[in-house]
mmCIF file of the N, C-alpha and C atoms, coordinates in Angstrom:
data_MODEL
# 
_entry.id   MODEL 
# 
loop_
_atom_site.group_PDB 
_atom_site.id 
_atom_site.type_symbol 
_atom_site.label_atom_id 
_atom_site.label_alt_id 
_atom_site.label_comp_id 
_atom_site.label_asym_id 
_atom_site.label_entity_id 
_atom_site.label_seq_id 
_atom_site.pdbx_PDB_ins_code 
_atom_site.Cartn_x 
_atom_site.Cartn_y 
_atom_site.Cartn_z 
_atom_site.occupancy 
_atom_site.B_iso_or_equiv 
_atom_site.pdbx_formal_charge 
_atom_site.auth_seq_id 
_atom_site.auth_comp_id 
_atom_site.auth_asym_id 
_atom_site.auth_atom_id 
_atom_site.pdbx_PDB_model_num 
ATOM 1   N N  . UNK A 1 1  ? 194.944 53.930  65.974  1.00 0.00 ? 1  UNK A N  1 
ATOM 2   C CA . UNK A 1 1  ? 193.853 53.830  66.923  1.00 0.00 ? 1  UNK A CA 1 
ATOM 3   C C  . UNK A 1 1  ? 194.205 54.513  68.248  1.00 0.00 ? 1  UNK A C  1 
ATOM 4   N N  . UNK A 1 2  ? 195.235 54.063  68.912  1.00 0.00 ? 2  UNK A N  1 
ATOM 5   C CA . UNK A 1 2  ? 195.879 54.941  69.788  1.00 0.00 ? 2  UNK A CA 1 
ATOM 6   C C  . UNK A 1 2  ? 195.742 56.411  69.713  1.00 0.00 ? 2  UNK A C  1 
ATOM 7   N N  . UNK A 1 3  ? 196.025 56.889  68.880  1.00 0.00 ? 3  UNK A N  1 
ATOM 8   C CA . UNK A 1 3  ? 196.014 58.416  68.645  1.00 0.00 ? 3  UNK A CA 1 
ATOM 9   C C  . UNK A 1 3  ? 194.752 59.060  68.717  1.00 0.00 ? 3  UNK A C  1 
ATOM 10  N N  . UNK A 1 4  ? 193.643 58.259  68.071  1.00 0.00 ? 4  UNK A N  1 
ATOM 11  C CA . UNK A 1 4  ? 192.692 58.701  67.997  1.00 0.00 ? 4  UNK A CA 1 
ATOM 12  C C  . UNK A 1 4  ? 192.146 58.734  69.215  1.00 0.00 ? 4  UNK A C  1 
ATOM 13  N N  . UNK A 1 5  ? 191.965 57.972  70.007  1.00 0.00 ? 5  UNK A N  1 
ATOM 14  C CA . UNK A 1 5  ? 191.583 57.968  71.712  1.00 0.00 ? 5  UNK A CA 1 
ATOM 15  C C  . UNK A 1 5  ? 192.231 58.898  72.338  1.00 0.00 ? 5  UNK A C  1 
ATOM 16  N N  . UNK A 1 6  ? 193.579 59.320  72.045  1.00 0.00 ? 6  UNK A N  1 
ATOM 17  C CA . UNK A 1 6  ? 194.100 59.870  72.786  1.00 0.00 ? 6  UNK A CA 1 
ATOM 18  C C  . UNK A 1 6  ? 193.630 61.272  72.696  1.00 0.00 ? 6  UNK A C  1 
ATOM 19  N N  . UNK A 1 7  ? 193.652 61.245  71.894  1.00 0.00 ? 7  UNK A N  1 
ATOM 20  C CA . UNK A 1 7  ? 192.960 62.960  71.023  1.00 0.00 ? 7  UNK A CA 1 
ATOM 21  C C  . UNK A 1 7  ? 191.092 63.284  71.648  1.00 0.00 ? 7  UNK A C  1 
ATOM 22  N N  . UNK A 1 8  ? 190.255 62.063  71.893  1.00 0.00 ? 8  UNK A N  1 
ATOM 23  C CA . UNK A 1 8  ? 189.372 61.895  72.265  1.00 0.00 ? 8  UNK A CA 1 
ATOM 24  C C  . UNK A 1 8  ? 189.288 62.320  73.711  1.00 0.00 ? 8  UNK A C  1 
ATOM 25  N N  . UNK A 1 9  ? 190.209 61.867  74.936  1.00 0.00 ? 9  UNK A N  1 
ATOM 26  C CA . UNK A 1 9  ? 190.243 61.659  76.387  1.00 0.00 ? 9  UNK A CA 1 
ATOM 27  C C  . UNK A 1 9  ? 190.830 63.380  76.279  1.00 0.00 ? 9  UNK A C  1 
ATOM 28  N N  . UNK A 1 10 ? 191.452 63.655  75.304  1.00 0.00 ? 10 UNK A N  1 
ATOM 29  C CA . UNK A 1 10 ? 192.518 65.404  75.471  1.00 0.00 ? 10 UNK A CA 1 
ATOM 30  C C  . UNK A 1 10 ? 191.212 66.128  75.266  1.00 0.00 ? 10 UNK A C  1 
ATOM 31  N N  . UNK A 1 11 ? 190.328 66.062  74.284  1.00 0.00 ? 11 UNK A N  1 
ATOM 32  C CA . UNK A 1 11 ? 189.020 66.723  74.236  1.00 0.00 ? 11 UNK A CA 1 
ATOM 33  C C  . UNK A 1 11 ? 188.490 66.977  75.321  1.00 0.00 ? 11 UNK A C  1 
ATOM 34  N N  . UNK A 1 12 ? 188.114 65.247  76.071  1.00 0.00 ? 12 UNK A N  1 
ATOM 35  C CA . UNK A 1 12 ? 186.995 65.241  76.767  1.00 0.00 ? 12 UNK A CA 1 
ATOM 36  C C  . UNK A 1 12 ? 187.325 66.108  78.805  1.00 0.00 ? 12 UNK A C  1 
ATOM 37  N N  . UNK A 1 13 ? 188.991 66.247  78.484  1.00 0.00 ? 13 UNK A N  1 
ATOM 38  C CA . UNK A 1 13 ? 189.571 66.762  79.920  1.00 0.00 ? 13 UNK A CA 1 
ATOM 39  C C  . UNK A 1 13 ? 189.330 68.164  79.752  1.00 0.00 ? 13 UNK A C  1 
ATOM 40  N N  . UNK A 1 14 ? 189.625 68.311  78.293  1.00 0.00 ? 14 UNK A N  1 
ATOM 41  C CA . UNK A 1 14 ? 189.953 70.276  77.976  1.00 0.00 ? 14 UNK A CA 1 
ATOM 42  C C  . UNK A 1 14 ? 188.564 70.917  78.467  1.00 0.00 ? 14 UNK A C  1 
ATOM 43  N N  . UNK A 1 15 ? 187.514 70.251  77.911  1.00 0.00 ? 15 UNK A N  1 
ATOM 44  C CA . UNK A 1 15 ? 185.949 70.725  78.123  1.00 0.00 ? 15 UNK A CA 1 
ATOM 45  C C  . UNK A 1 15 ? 185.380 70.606  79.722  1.00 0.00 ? 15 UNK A C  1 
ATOM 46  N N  . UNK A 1 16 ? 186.016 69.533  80.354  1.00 0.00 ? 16 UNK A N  1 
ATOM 47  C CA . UNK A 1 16 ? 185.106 69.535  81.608  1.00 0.00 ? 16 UNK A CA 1 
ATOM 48  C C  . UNK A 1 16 ? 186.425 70.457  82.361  1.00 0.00 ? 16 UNK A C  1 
ATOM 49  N N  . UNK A 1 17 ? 187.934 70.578  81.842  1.00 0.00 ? 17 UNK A N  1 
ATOM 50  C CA . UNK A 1 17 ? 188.415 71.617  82.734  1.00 0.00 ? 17 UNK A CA 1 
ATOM 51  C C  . UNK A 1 17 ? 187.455 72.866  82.405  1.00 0.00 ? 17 UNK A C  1 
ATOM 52  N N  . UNK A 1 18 ? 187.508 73.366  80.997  1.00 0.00 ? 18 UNK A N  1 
ATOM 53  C CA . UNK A 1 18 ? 186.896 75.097  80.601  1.00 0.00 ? 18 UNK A CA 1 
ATOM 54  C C  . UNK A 1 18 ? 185.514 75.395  81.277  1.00 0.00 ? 18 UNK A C  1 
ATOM 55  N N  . UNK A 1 19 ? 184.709 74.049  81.782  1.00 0.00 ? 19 UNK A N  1 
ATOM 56  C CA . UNK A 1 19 ? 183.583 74.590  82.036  1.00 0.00 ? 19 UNK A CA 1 
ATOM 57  C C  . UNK A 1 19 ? 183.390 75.346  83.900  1.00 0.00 ? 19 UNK A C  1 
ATOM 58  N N  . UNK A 1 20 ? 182.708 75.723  83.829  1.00 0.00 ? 20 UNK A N  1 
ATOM 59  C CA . UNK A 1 20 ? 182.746 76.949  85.149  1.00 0.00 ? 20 UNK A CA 1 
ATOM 60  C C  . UNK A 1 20 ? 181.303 77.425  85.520  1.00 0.00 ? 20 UNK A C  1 
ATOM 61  N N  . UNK A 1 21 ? 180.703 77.428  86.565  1.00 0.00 ? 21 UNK A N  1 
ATOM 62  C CA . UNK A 1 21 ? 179.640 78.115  87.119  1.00 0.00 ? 21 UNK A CA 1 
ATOM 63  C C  . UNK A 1 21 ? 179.076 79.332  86.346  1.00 0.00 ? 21 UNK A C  1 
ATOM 64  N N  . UNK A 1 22 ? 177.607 79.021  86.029  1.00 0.00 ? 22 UNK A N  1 
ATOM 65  C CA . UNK A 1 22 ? 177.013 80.286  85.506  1.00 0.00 ? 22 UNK A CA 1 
ATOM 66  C C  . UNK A 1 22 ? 175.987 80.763  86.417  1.00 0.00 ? 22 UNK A C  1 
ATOM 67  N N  . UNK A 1 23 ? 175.419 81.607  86.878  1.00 0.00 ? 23 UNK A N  1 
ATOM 68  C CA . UNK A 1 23 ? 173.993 81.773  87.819  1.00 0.00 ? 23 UNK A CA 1 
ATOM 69  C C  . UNK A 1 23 ? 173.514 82.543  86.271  1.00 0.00 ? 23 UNK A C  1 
ATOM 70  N N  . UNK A 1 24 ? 172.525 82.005  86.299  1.00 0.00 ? 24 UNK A N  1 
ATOM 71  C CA . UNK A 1 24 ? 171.380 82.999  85.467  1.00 0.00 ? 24 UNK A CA 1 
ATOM 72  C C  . UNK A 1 24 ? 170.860 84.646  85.796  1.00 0.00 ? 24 UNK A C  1 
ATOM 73  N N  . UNK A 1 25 ? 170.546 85.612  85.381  1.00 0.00 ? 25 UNK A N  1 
ATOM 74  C CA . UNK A 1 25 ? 170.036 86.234  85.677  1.00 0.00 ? 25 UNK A CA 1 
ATOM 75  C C  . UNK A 1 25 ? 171.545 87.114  86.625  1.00 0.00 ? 25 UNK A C  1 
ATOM 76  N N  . UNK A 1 26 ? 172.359 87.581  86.628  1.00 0.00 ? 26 UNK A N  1 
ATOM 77  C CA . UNK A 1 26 ? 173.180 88.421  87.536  1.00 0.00 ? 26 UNK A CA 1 
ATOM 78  C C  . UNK A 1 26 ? 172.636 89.421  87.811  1.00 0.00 ? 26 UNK A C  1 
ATOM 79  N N  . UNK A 1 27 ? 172.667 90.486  88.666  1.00 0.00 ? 27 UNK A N  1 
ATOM 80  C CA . UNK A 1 27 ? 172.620 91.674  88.600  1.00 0.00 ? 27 UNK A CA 1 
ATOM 81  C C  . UNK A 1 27 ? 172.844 92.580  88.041  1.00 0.00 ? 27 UNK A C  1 
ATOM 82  N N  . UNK A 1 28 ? 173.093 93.717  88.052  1.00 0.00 ? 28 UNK A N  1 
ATOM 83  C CA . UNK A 1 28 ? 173.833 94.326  86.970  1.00 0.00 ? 28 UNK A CA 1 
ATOM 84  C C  . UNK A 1 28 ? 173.643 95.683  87.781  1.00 0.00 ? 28 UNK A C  1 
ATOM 85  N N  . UNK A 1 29 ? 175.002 96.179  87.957  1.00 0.00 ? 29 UNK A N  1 
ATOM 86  C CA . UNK A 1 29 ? 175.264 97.497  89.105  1.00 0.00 ? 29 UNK A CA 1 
ATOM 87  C C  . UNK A 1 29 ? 174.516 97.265  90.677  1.00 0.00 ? 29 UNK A C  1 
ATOM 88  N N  . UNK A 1 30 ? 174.646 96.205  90.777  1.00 0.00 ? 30 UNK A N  1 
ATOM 89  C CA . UNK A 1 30 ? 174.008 96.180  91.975  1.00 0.00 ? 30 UNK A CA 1 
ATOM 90  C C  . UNK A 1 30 ? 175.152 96.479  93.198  1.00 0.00 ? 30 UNK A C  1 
ATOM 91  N N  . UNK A 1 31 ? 174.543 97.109  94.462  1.00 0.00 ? 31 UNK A N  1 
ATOM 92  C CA . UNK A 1 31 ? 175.554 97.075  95.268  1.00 0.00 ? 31 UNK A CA 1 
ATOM 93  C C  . UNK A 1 31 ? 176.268 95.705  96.149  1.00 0.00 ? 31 UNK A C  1 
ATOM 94  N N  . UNK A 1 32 ? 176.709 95.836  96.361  1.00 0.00 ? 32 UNK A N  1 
ATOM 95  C CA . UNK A 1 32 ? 177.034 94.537  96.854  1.00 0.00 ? 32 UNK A CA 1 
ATOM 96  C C  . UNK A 1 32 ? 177.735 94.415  98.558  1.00 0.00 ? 32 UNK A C  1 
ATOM 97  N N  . UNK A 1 33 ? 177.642 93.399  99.169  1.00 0.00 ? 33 UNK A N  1 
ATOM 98  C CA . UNK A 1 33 ? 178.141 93.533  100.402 1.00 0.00 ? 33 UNK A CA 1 
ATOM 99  C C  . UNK A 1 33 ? 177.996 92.405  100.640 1.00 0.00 ? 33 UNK A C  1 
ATOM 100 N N  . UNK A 1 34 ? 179.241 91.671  101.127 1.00 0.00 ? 34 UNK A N  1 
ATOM 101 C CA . UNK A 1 34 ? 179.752 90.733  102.365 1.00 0.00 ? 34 UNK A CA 1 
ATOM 102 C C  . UNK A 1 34 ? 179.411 90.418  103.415 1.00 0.00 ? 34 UNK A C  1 
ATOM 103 N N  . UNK A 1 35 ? 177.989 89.743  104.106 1.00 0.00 ? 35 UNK A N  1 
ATOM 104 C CA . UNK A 1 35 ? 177.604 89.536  105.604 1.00 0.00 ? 35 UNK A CA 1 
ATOM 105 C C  . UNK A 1 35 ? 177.799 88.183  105.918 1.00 0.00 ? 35 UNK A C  1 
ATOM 106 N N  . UNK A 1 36 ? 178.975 87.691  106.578 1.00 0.00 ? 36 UNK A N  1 
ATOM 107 C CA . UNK A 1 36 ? 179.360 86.680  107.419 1.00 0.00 ? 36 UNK A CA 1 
ATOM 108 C C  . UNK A 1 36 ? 179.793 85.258  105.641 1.00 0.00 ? 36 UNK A C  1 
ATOM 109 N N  . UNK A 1 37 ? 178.997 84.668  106.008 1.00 0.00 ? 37 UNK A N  1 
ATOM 110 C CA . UNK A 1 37 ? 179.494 83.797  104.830 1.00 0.00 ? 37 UNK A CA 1 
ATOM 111 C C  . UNK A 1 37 ? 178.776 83.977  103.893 1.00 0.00 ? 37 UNK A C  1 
ATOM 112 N N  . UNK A 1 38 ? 178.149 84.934  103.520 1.00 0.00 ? 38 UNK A N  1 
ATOM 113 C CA . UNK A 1 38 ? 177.041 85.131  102.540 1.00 0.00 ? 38 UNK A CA 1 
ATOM 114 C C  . UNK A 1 38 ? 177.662 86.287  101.773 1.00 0.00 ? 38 UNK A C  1 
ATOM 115 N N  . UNK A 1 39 ? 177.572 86.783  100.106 1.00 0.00 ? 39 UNK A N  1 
ATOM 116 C CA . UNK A 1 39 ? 177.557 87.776  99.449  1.00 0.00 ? 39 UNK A CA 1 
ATOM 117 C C  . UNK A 1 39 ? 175.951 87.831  99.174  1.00 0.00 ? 39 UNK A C  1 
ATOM 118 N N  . UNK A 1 40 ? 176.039 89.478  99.322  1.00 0.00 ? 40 UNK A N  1 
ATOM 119 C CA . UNK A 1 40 ? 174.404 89.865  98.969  1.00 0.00 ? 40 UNK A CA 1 
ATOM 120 C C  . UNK A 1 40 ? 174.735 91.415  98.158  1.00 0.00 ? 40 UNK A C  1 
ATOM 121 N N  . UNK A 1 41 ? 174.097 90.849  97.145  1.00 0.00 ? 41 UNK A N  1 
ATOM 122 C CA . UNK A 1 41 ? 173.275 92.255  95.780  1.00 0.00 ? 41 UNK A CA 1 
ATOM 123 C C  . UNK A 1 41 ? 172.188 92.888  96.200  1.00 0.00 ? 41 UNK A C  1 
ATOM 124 N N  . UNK A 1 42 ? 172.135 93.649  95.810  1.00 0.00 ? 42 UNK A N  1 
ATOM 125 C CA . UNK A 1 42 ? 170.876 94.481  95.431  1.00 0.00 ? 42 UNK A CA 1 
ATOM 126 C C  . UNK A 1 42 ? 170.554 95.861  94.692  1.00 0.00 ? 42 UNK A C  1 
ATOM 127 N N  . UNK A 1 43 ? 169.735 95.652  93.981  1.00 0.00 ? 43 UNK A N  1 
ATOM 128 C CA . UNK A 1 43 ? 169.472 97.182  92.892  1.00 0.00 ? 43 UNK A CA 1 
ATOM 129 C C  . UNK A 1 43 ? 168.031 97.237  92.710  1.00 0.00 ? 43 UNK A C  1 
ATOM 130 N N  . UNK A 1 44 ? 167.690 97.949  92.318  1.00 0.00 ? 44 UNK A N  1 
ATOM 131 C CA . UNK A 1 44 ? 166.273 98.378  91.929  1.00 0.00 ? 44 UNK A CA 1 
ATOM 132 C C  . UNK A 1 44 ? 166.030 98.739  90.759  1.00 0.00 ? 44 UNK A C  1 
ATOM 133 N N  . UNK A 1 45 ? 165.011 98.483  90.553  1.00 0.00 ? 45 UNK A N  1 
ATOM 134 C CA . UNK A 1 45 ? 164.493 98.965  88.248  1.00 0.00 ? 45 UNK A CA 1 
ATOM 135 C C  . UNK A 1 45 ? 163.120 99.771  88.822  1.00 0.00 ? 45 UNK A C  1 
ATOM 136 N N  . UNK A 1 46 ? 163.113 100.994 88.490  1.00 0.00 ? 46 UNK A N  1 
ATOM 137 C CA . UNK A 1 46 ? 163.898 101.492 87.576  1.00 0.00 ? 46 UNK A CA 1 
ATOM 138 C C  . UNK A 1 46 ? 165.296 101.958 88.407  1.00 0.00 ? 46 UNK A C  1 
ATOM 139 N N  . UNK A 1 47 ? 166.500 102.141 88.085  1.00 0.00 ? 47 UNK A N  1 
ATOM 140 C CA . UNK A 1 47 ? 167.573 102.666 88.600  1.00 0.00 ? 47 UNK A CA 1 
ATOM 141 C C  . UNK A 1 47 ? 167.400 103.554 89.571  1.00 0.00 ? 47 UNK A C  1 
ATOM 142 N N  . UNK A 1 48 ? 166.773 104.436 89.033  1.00 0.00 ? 48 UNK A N  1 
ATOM 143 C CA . UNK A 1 48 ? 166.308 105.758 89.749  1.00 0.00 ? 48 UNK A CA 1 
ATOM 144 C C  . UNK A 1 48 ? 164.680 105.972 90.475  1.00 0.00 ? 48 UNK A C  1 
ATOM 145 N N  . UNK A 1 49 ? 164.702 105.798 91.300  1.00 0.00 ? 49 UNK A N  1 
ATOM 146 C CA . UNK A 1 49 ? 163.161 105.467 91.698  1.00 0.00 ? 49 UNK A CA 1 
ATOM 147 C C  . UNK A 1 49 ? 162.922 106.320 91.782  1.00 0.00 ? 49 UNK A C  1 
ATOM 148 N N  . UNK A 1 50 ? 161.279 106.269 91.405  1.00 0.00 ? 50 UNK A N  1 
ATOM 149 C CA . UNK A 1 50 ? 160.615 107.500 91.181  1.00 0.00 ? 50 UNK A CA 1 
ATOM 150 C C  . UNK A 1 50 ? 159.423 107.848 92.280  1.00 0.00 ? 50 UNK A C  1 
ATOM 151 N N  . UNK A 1 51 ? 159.131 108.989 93.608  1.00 0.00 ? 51 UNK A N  1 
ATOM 152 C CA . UNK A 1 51 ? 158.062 108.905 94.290  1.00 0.00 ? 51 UNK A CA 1 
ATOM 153 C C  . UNK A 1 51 ? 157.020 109.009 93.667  1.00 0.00 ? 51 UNK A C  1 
ATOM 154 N N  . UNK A 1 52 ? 156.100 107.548 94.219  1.00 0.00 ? 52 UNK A N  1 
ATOM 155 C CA . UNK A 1 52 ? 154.596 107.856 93.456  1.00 0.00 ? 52 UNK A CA 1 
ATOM 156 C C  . UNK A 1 52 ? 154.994 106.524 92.307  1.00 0.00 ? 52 UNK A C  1 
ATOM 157 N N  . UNK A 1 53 ? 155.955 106.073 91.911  1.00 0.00 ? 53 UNK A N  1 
ATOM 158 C CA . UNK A 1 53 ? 155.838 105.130 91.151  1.00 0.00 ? 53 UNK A CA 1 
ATOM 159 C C  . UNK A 1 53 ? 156.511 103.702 91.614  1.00 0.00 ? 53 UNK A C  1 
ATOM 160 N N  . UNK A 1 54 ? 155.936 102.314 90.859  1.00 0.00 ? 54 UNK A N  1 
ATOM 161 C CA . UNK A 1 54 ? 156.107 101.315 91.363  1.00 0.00 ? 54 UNK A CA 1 
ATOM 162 C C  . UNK A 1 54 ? 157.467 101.004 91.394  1.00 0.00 ? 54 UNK A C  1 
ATOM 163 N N  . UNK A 1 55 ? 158.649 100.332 92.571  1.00 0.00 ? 55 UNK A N  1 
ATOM 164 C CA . UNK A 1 55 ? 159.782 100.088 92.016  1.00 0.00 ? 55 UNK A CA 1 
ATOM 165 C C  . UNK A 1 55 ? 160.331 98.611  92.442  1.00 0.00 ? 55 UNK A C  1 
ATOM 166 N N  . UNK A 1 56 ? 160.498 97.523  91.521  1.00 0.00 ? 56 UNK A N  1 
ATOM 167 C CA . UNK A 1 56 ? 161.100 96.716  92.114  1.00 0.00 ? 56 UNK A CA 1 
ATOM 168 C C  . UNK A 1 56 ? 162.638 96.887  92.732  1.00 0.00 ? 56 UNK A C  1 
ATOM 169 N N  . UNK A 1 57 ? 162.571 95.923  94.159  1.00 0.00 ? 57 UNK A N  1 
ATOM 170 C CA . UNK A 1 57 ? 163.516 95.456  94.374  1.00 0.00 ? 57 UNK A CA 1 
ATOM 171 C C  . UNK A 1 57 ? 164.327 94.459  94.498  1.00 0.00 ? 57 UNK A C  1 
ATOM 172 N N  . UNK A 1 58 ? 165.601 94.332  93.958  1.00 0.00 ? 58 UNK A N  1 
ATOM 173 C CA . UNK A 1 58 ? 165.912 92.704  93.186  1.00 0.00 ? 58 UNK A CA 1 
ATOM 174 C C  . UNK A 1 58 ? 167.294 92.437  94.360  1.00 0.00 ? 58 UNK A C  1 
ATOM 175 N N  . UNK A 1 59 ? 167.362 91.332  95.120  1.00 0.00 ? 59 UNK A N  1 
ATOM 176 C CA . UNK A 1 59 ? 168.335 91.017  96.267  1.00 0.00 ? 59 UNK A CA 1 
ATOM 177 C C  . UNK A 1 59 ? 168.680 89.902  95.617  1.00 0.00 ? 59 UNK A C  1 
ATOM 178 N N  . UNK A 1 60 ? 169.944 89.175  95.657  1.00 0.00 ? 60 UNK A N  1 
ATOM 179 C CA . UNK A 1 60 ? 170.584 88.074  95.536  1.00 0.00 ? 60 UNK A CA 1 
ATOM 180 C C  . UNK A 1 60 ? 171.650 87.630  96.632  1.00 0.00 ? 60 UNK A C  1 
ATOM 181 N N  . UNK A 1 61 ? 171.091 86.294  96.992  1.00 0.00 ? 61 UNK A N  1 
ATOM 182 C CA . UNK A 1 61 ? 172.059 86.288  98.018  1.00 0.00 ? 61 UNK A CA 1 
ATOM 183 C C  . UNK A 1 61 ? 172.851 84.801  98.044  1.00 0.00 ? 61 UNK A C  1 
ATOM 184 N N  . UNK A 1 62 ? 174.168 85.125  97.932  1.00 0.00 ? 62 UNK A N  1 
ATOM 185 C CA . UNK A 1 62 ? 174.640 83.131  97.682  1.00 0.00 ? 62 UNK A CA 1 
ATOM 186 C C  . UNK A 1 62 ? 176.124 83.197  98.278  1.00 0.00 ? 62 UNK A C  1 
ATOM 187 N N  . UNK A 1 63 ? 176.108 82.190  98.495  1.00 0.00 ? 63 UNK A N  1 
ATOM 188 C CA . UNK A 1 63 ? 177.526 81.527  99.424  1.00 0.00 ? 63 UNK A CA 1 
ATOM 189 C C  . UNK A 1 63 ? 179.118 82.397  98.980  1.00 0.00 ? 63 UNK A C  1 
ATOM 190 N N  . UNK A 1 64 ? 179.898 82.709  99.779  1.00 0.00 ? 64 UNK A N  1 
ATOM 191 C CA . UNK A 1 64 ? 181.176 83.075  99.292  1.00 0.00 ? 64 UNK A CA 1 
ATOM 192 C C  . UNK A 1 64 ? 181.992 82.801  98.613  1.00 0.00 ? 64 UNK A C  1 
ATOM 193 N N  . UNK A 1 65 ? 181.683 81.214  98.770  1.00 0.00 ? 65 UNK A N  1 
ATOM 194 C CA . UNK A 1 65 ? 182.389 80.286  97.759  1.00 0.00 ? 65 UNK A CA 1 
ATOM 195 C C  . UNK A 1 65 ? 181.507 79.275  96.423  1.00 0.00 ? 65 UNK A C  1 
ATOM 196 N N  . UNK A 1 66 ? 180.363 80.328  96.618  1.00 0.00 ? 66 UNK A N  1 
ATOM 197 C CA . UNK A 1 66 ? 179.459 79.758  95.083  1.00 0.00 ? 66 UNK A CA 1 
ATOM 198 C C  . UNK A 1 66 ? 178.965 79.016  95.449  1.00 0.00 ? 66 UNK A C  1 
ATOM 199 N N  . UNK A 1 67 ? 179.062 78.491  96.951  1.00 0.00 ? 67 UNK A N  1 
ATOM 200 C CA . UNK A 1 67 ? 177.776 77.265  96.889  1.00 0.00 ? 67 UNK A CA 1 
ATOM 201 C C  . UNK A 1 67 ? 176.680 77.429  96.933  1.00 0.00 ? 67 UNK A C  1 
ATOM 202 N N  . UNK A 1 68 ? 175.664 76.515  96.359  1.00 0.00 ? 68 UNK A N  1 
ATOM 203 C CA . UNK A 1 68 ? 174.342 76.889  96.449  1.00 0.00 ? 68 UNK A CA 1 
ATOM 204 C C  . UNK A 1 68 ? 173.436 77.279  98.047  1.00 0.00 ? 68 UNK A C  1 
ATOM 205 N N  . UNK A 1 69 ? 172.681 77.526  97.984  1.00 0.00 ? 69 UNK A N  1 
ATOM 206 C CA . UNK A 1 69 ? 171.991 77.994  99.281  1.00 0.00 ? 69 UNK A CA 1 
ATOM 207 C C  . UNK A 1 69 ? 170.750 77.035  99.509  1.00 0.00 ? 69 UNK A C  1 
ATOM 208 N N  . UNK A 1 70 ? 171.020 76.035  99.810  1.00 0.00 ? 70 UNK A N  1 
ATOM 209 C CA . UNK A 1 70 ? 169.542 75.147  99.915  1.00 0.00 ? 70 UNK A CA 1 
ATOM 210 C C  . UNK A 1 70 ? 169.279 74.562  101.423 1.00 0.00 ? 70 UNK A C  1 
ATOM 211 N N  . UNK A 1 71 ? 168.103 74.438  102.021 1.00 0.00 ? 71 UNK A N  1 
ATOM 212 C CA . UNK A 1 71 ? 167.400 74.532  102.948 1.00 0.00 ? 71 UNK A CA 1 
ATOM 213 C C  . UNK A 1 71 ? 168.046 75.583  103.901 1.00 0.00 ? 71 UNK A C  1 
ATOM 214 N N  . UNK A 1 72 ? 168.087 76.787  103.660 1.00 0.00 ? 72 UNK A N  1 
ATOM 215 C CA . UNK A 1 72 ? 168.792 77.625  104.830 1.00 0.00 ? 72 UNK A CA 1 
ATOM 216 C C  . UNK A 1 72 ? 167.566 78.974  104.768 1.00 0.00 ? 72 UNK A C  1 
ATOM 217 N N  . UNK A 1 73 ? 166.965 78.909  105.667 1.00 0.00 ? 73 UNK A N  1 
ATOM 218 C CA . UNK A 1 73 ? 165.942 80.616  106.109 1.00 0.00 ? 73 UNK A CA 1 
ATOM 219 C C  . UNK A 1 73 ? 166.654 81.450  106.135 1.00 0.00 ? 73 UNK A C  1 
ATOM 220 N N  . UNK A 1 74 ? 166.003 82.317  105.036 1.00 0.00 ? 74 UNK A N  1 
ATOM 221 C CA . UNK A 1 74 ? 166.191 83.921  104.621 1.00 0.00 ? 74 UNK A CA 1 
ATOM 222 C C  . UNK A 1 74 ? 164.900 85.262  105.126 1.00 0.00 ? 74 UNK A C  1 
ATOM 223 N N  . UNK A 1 75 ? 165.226 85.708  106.018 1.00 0.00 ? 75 UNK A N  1 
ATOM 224 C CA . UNK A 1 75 ? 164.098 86.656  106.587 1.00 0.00 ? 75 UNK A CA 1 
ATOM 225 C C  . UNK A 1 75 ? 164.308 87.913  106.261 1.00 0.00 ? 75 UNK A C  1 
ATOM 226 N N  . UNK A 1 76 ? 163.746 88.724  105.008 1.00 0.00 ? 76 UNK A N  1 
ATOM 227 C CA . UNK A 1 76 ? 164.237 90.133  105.179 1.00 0.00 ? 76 UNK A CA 1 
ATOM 228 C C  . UNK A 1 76 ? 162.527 90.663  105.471 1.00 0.00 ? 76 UNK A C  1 
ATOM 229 N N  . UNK A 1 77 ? 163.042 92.193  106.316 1.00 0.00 ? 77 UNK A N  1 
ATOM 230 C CA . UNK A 1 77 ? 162.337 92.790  106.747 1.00 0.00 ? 77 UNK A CA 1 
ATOM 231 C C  . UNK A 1 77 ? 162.727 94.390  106.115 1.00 0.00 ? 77 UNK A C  1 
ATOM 232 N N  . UNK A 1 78 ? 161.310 94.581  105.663 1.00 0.00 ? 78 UNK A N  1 
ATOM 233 C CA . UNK A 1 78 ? 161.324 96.168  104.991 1.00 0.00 ? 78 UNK A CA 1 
ATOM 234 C C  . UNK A 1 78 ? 160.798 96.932  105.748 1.00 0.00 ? 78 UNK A C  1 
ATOM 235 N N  . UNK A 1 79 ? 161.224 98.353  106.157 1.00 0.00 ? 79 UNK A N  1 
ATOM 236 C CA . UNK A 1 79 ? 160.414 99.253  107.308 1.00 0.00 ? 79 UNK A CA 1 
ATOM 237 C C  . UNK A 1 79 ? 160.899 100.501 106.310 1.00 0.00 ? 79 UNK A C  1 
ATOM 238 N N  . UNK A 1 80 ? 159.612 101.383 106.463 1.00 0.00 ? 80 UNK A N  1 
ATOM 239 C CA . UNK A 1 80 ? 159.433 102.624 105.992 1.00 0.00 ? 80 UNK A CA 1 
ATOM 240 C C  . UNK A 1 80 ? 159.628 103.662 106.802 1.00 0.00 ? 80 UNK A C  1 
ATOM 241 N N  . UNK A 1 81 ? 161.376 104.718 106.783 1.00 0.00 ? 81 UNK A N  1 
ATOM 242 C CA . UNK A 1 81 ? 161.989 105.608 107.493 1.00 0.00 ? 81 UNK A CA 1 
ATOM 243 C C  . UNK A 1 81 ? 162.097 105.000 108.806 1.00 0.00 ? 81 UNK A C  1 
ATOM 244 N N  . UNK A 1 82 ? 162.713 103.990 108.908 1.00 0.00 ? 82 UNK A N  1 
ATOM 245 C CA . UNK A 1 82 ? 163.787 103.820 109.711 1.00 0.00 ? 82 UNK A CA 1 
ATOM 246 C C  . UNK A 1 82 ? 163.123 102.670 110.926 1.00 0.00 ? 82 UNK A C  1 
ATOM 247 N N  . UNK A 1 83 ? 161.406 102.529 110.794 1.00 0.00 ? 83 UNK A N  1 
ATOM 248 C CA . UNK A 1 83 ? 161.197 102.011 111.821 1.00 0.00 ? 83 UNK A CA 1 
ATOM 249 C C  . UNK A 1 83 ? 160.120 101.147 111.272 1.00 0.00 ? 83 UNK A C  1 
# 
């Protein structure tokens, strides 16, 4: 009986050590940059934007140390050539 528990508690440590943070959805080639305590992504689909056609732009922005980002204001501002 012993053994068997023991083998049970060795399971149940191995699994909650292996498990680890996933975010859904990553980026993928996005550039990336470091502002103050924040990491921020960003890329666009299609890769290559095309004038005259629609292009999203996809930003991600989360803590340095993976923490989540909750109740904190995010203001981005888009200006066309520079102003």
């Amino acid at each position: 009986m012993k053994y068997s528990s023991r083998v049970i508690i060795l399971l149940a440590v191995a699994l909650l050590a292996s498990s680890a943070r996933a975010f859904a959805d990553p980026l993928k080639n996005a550039y990336r940059q470091r502002i103050g305590n924040y990491d921020v992504q960003m890329t666009t689909e299609p890769k290559g934007p095309v004038v005259g056609s629609p292009t999203n732009i996809l930003i991600a922005i989360a803590g340095v140390n993976g923490d989540d980002l909750v109740d904190i204001p995010i203001t981005l501002r888009l200006v066309k050539d520079g102003g």
